[in-house]
N, C-alpha and C positions, 0 to 999 in steps of 0.2 A: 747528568749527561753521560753519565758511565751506563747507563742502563739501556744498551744499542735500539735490544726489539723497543723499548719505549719511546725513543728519540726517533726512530724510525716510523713507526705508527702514528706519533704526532705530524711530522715532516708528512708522508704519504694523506693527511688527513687534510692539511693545508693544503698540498698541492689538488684534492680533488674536491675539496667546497670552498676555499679563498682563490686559489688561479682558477677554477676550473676545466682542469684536466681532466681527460677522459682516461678510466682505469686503465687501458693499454696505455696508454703513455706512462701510468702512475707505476707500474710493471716494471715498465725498463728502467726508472730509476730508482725502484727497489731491488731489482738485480743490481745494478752498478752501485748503489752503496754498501748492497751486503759486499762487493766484493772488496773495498774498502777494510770494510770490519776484517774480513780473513787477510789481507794483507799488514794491516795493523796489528795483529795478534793482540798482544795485550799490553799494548803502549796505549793507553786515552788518546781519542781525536784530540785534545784540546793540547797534548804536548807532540802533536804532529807539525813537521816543517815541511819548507818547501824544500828541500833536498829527500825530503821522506816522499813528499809527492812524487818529484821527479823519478824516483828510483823504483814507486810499484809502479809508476807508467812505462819503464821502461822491460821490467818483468811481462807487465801483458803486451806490451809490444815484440819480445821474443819469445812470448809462445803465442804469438800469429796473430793476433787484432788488426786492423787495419789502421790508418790513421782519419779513418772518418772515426770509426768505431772508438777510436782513443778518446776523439776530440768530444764525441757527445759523453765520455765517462766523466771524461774531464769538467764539462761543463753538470753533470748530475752533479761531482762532488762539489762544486763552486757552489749551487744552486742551496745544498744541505749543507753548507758552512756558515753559509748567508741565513739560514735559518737558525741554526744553534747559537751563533753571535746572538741574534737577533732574539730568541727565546729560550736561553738556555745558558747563557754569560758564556760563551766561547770566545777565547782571547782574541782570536785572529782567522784571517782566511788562507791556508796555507797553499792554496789553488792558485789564488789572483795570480795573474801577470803569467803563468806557465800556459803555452800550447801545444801539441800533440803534434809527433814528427805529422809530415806529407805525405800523403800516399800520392802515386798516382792517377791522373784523374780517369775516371771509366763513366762512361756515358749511356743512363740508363737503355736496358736494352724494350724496345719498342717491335711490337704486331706489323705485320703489314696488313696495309687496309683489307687485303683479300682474308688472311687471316682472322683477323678480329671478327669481320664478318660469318667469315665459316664459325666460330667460337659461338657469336651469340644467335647463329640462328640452328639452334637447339631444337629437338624435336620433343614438345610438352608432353607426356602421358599419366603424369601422376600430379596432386598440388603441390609437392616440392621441385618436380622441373620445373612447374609455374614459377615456383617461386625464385628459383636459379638463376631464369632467364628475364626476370624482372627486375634479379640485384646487375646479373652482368650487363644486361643492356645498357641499367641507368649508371655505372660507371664507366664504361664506355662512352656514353652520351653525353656524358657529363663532368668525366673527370673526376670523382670525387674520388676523395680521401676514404680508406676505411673506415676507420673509427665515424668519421660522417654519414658512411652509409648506414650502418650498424645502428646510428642514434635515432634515424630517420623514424618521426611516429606515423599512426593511421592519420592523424588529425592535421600532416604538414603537407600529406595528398589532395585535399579539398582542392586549395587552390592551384597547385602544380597542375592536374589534371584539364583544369581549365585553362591556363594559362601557361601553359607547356614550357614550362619554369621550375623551376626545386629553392627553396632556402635552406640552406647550412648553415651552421655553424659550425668552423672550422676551429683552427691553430689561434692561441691567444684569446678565445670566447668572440672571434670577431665575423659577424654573421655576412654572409653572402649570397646572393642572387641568379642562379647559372639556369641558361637554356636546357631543356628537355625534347630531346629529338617525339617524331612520329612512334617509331619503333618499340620505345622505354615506353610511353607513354600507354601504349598499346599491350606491352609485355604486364606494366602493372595494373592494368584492368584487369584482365585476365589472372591475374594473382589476386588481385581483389575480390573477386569472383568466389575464388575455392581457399581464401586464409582461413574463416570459422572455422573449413574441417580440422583445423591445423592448431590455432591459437585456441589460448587458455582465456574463458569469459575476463575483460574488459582488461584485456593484455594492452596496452597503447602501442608497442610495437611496431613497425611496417613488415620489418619482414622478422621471421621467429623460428626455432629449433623446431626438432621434432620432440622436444615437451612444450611446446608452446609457450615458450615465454621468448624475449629477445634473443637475437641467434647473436653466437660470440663469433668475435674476429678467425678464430682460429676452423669456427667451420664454415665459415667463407671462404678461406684459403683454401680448405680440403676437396669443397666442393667444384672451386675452379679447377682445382687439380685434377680430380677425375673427371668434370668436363672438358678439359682440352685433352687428356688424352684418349678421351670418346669420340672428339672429334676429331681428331687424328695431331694435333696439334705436342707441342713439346711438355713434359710433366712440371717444367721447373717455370709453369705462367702463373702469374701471383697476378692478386687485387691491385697492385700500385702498376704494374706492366698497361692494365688496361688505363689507369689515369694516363701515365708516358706513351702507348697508344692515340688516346685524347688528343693531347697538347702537341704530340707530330702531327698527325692528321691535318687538324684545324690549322697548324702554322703553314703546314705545306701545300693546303690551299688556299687562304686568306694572306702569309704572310702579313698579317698583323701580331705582331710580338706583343704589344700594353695589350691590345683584347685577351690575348691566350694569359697573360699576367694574371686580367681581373677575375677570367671563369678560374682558373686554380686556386688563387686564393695568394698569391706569392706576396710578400710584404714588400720582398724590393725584384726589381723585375731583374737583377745579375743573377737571382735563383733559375727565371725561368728561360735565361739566355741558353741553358746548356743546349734547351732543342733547335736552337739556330744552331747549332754544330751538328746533329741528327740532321739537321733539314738538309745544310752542303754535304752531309753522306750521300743521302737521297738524291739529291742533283750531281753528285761527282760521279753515282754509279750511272746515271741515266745517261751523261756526257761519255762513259767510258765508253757504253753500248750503243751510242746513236754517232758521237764524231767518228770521220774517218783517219784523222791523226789524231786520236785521243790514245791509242796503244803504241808503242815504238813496236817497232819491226827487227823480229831477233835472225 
């Protein structure tokens, strides 16, 4: 157990063929334990307390972490302690029972509808806009998760395309069912069309790099990046913006809260309550602008 990169390598090994996590997930919780190791120096996890936890949580909390950001480190090392007990005779958890100060709440930021639209309707000239405008449509249309896009094969388009539907699998291995607008469904024809010139012979892939094998999360981000600011839109729009685009949209004109639950995938729907606070933004500006005593008179 003193041997970290080895404790580490097994942990990260469990986490992506026993849970099945997907390697970005399996990332972030090998950042947050190495940072563990550098906080521990050279005291063994196994003669780590809970006043020792407390105290680098409060280190990364004054050099700027957030107290989301704490709470999920917090939980990586709960996660890796549960695992060394468990194979590696480790005394104790010295996590349990500790939580991560509170930040205040901030409420993802969301497209407007005119927006999101200006983003995905992109103007194709090459097989990688094709293929740009086939990832952003179908997260836009669907909400999905990155790491879910990214996993998406040729062979899970058969039936989507007819059936104007996608299956994921999402958070916890637990598979899901979500609608597929006209638009996505259109976009990935059309990507289907020109991937060969793209993809490496019997890549499974859906959509793929420009070495043809699966494109990684990070040049999805890049790619949004420099399409919203082609389209004129703002540089700081990320892959999850257009999911929280999704789940506004659809709440703000269905007002069904458990539907928008089941297409995201949320385990308990107090996750996906936050867009009911987005939705009375949305209605408090349009009251601001439309009543005639909605503003006091200075």
């Amino acid at each position: 157990m003193s041997d970290q990169p080895l404790t580490l390598a097994g942990y990260l090994g469990y986490l992506q063929h026993e849970r099945n996590y997907s390697a970005h997930t399996s990332d972030n919780y090998a950042r947050d334990i190495r940072r563990l190791f550098e906080l521990a120096g050279s005291t063994p996890l196994a003669e780590l307390k809970s006043h020792h936890i407390r105290r680098y949580i409060a280190q990364l909390h004054g050099s700027g972490l957030s107290g989301r950001s704490l709470a999920r480190v917090l939980s990586s090392w709960r996660g890796f302690y549960n695992y060394l007990m468990r194979d590696h005779a480790c005394p104790g958890n010295p996590c349990t029972g500790l939580r991560a100060p509170k930040s205040p709440k901030t409420l993802p930021h969301a497209l407007s509808p005119d927006e999101a639209v200006k983003l995905v309707e992109m103007k194709v000239e090459t097989p990688l806009d094709a293929r740009d405008k086939a990832m952003f449509e179908l997260l836009y249309s669907s909400g999905l998760r990155l790491a879910e896009l990214v996993s998406l094969d040729v062979a899970d388009m058969r039936d989507t395309l007819a059936a104007h539907e996608v299956r994921v699998t999402g958070k916890g291995s637990k598979t899901r069912v979500v609608p597929v607008g006209q638009p996505a469904i259109s976009a990935i024809r059309e990507w289907m069309l020109v991937r060969d010139q793209v993809a490496t012979p019997d890549e499974p892939a859906l959509f793929v790099g420009t070495r043809g094998a699966r494109i990684s999360p990070r040049t999805v981000e890049s790619q949004l990046q420099k399409w919203a600011i082609r389209q004129g839109l703002s540089s700081k729009v990320h892959p999850h913006m257009l999911r929280h685009s999704f789940a506004t949209h659809v709440l703000q004109s269905s007002g069904d809260l458990r539907a928008v639950q089941e297409m995201l995938g949320h385990a308990s729907i107090s996750t996906t309550q936050v867009y009911t606070h987005l939705d009375f933004q949305y209605l408090a500006k349009i009251y601001d602008g439309a009543h005639p005593r909605a503003r006091k008179k200075t």
